[in-house]
MDAnalysis code that builds the backbone (N, CA, C; Angstrom):
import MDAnalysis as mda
import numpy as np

u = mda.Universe.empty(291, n_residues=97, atom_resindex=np.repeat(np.arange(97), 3), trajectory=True)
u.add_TopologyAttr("name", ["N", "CA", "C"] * 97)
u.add_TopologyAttr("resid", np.arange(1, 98))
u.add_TopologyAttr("resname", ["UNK", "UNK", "UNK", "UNK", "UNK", "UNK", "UNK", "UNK", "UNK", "UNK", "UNK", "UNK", "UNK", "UNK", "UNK", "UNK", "UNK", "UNK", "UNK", "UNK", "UNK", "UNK", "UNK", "UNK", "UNK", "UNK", "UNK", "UNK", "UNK", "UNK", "UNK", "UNK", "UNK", "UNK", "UNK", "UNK", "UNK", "UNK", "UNK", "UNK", "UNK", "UNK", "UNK", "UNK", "UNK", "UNK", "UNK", "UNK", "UNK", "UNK", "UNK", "UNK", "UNK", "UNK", "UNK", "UNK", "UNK", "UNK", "UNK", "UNK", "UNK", "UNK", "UNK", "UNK", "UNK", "UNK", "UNK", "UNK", "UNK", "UNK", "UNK", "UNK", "UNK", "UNK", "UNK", "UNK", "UNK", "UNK", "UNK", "UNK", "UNK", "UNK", "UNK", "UNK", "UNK", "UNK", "UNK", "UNK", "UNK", "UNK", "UNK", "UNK", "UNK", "UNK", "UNK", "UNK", "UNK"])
u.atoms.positions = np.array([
    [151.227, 283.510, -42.511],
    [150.234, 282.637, -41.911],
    [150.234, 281.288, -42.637],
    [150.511, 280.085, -41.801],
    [150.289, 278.958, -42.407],
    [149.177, 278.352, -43.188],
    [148.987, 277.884, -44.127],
    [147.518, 277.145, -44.762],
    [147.406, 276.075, -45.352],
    [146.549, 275.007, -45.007],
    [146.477, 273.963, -45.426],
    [145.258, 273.792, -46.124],
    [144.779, 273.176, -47.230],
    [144.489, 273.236, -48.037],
    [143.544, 271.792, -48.596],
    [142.759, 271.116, -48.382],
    [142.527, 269.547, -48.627],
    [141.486, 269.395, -49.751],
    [141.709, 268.993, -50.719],
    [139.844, 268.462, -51.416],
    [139.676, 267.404, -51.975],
    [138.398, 266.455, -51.406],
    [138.283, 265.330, -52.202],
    [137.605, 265.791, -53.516],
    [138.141, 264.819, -54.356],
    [137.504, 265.098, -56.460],
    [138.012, 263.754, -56.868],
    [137.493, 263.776, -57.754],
    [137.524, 262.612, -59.040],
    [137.180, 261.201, -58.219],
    [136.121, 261.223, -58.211],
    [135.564, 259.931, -57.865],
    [135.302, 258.586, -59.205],
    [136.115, 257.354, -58.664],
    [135.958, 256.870, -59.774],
    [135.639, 255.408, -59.069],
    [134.304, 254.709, -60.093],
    [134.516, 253.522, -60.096],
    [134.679, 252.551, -60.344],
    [134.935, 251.214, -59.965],
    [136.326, 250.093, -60.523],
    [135.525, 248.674, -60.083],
    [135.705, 247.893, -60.921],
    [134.896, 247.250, -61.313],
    [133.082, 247.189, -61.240],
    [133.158, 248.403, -61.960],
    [131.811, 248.481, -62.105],
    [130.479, 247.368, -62.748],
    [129.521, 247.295, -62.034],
    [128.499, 246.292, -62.362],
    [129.054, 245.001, -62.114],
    [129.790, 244.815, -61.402],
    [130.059, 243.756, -60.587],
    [130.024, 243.806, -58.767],
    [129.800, 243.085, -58.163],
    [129.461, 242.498, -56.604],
    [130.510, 242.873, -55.861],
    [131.605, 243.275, -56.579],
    [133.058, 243.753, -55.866],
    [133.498, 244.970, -56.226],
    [132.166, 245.787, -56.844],
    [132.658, 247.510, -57.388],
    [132.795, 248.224, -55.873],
    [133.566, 249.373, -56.607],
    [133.864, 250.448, -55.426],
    [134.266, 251.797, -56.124],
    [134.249, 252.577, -54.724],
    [134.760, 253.894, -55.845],
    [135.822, 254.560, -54.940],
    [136.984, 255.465, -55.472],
    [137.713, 255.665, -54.837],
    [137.622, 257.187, -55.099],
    [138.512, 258.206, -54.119],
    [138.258, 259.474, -54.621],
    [140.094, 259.826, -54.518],
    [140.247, 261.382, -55.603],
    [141.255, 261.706, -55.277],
    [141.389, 262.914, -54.486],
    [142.579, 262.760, -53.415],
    [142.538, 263.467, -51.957],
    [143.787, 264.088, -52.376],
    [143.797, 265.652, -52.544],
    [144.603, 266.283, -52.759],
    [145.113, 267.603, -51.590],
    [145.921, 267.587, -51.878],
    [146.668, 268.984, -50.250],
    [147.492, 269.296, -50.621],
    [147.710, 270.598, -50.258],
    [148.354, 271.876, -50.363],
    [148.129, 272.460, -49.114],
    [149.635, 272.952, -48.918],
    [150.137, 273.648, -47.675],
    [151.437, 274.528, -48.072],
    [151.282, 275.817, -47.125],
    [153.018, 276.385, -46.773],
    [153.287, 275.904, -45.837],
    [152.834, 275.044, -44.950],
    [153.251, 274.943, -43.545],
    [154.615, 274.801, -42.984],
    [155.459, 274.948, -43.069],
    [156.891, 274.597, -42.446],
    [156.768, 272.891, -41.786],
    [155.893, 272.619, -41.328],
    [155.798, 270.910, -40.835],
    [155.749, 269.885, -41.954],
    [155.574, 270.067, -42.972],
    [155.695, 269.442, -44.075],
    [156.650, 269.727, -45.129],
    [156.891, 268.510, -45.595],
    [158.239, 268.293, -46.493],
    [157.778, 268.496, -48.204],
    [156.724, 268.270, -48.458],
    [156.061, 268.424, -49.427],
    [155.202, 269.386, -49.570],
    [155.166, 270.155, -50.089],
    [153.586, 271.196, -50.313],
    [152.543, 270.596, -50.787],
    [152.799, 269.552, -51.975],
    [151.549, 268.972, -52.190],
    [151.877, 267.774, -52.190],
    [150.423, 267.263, -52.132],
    [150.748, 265.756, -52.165],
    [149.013, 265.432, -52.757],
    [149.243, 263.975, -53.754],
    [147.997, 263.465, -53.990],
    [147.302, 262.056, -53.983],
    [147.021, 261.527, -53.272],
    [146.840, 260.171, -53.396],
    [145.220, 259.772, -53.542],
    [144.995, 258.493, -53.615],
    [143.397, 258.195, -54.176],
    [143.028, 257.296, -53.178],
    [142.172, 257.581, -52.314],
    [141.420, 256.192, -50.881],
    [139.742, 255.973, -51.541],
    [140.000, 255.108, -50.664],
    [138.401, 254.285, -50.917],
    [137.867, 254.560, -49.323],
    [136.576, 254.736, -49.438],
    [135.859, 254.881, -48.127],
    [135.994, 254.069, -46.814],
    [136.833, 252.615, -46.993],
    [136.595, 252.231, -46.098],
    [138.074, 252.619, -45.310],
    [139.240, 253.482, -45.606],
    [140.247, 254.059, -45.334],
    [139.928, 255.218, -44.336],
    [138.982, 256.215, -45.037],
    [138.128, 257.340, -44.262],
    [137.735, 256.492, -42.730],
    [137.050, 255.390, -43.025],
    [136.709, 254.883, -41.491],
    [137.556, 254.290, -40.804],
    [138.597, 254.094, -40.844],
    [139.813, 253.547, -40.579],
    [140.682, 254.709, -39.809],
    [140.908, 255.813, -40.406],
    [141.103, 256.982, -40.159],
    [140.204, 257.594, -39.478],
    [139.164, 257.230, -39.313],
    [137.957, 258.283, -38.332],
    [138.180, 257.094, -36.649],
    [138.427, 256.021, -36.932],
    [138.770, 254.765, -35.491],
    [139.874, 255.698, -35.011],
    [141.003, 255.503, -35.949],
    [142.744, 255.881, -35.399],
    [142.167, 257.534, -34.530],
    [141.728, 258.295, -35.617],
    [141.243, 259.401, -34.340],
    [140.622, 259.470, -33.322],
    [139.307, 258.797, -32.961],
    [138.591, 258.578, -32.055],
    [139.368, 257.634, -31.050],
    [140.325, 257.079, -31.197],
    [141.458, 256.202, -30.090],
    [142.235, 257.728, -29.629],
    [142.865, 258.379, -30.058],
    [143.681, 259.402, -29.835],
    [142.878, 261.056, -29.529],
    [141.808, 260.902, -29.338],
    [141.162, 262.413, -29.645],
    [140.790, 262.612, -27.974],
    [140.401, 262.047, -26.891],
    [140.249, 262.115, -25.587],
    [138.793, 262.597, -25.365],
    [138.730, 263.883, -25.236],
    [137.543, 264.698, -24.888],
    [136.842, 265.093, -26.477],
    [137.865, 265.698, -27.245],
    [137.631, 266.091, -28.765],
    [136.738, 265.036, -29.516],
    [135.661, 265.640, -29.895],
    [134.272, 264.595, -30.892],
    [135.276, 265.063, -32.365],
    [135.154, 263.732, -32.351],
    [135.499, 262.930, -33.870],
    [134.648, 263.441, -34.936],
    [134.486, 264.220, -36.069],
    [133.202, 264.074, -36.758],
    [132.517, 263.010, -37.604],
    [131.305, 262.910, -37.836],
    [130.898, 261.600, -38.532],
    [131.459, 262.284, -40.132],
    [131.041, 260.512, -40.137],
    [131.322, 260.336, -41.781],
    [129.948, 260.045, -42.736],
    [130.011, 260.471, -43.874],
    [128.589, 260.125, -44.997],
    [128.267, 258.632, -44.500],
    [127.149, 258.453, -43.991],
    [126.678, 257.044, -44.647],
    [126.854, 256.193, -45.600],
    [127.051, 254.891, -44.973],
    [127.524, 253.656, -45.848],
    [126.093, 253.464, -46.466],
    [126.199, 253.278, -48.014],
    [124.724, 252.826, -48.042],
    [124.785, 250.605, -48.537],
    [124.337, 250.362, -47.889],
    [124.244, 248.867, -47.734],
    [124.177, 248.070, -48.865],
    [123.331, 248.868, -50.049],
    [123.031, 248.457, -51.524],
    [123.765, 249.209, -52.272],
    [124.989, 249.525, -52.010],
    [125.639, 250.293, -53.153],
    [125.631, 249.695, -54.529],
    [124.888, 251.014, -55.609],
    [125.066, 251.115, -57.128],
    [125.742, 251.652, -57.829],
    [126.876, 251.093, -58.221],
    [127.905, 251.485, -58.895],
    [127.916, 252.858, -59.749],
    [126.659, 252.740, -60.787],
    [126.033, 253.573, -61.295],
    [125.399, 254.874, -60.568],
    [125.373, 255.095, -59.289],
    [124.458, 256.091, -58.356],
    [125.541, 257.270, -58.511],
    [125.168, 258.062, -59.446],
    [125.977, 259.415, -59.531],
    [126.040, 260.074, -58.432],
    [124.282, 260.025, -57.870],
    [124.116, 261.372, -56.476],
    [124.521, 260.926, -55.808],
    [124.428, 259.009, -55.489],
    [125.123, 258.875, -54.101],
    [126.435, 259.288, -53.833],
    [127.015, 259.242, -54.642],
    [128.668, 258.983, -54.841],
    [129.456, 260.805, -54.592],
    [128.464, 261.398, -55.265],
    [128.606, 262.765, -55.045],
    [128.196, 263.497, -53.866],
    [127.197, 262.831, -53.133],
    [127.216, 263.402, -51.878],
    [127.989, 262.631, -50.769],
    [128.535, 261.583, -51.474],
    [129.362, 260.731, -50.410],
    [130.884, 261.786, -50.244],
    [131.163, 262.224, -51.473],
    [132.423, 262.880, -52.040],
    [132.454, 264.003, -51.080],
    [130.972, 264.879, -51.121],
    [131.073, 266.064, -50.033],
    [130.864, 265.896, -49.116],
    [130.419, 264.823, -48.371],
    [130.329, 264.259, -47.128],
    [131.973, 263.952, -46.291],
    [132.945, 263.776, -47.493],
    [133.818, 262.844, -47.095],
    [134.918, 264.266, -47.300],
    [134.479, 265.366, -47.832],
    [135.365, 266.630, -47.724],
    [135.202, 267.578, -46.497],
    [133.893, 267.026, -46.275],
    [133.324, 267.909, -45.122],
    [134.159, 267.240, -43.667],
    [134.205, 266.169, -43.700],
    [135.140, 265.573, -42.460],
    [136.522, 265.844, -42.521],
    [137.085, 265.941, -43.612],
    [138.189, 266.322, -43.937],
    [139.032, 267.426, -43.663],
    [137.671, 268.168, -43.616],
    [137.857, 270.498, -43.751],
    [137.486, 270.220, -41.892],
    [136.520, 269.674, -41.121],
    [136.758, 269.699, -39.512],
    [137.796, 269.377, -39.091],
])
């Protein structure tokens, strides 16, 4: 049986306490699948990639609902542990639909 495997972790952020901070997470996968050339693979996105990726699907999905994504929060604080952590499972939870 094939299995794929996805989890966002390690949220980090970059230039912190400055007007241009952000945080990025690392997006890791694991698969046997035969459709893939790699079993794993790991790379690190920033949220506004996730919505970028949630457009490209919602162009291609027809009838199929897209799922939402965590809320942008407007005043992001670099420093906001909880936000960032429920953004993280917010952003695994779209990931695992």
């Amino acid at each position: 049986q094939e299995l794929t495997t996805v989890r966002v972790q390690d949220p980090r952020v970059h230039n912190e306490g400055s007007w241009n901070s952000y945080v990025d997470y690392k997006i890791f996968l694991h698969t046997n699948s035969k459709a893939f050339t790699a079993k794993t693979s790991c790379v690190r996105r920033r949220y506004r990639e996730f919505v970028w990726l949630r457009r490209q699907l919602q162009k291609n999905a027809g009838l199929v609902p897209v799922p939402e994504l965590p809320g942008k929060s407007a005043f992001f604080v670099g420093s906001s542990d909880e936000f960032i952590e429920r953004r993280r499972q917010g952003l695994q939870q779209f990931l695992e639909r």
